[in-house]
N, C-alpha and C positions, 0 to 999 in steps of 0.2 A: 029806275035806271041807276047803277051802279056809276056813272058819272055824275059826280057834283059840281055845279058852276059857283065860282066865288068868287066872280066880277063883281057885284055888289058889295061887299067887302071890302076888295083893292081899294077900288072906288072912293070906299068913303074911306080909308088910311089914306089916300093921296087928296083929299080933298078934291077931288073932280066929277062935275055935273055932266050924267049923262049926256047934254048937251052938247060940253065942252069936247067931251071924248068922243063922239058922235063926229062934230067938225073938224079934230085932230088926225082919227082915223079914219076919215072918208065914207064911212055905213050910215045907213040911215039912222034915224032915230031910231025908227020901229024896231028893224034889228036887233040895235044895241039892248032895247029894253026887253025881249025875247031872250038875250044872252043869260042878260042880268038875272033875269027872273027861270032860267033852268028850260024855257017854250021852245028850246031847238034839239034838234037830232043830231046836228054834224055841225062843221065850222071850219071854213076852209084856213089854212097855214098862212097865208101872207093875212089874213084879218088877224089870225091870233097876233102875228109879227109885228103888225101893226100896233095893235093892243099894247103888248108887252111892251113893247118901244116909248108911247105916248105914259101907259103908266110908268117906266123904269123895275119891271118886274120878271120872272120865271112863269111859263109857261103853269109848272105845278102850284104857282101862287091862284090862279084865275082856276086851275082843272084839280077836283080832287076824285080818286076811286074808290068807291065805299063795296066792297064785297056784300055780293045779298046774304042774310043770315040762312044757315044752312045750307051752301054752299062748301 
């Protein structure tokens, strides 16, 4: 999948446990840890908003596009 998740990342430059973020953004654990780890397909706008928020970050900091090679 040409989209890469780099919540794990932010995560750990902000110093905060899935936990933490978890009960800041209102998503479950589970979730969160599907994010973190690239197990999801889609991700709806007010969760990113949220995210972004509790982290203090850009959408492009958590989402990156990797082009498939030979493409």
């Amino acid at each position: 999948m040409p989209i890469i998740m780099r919540l794990d990342r932010v995560m750990a430059d902000r110093k905060i446990s899935l936990k933490e973020l978890s009960e800041k953004v209102g998503v479950a654990n589970v979730n969160l840890s599907k994010m973190k780890t690239g197990k999801i397909s889609a991700i709806r706008f007010s969760t990113l908003e949220a995210i972004c928020d509790v982290l203090d970050c850009q959408p492009g900091d958590i989402l990156e596009y990797k082009r498939n090679e030979g493409d």
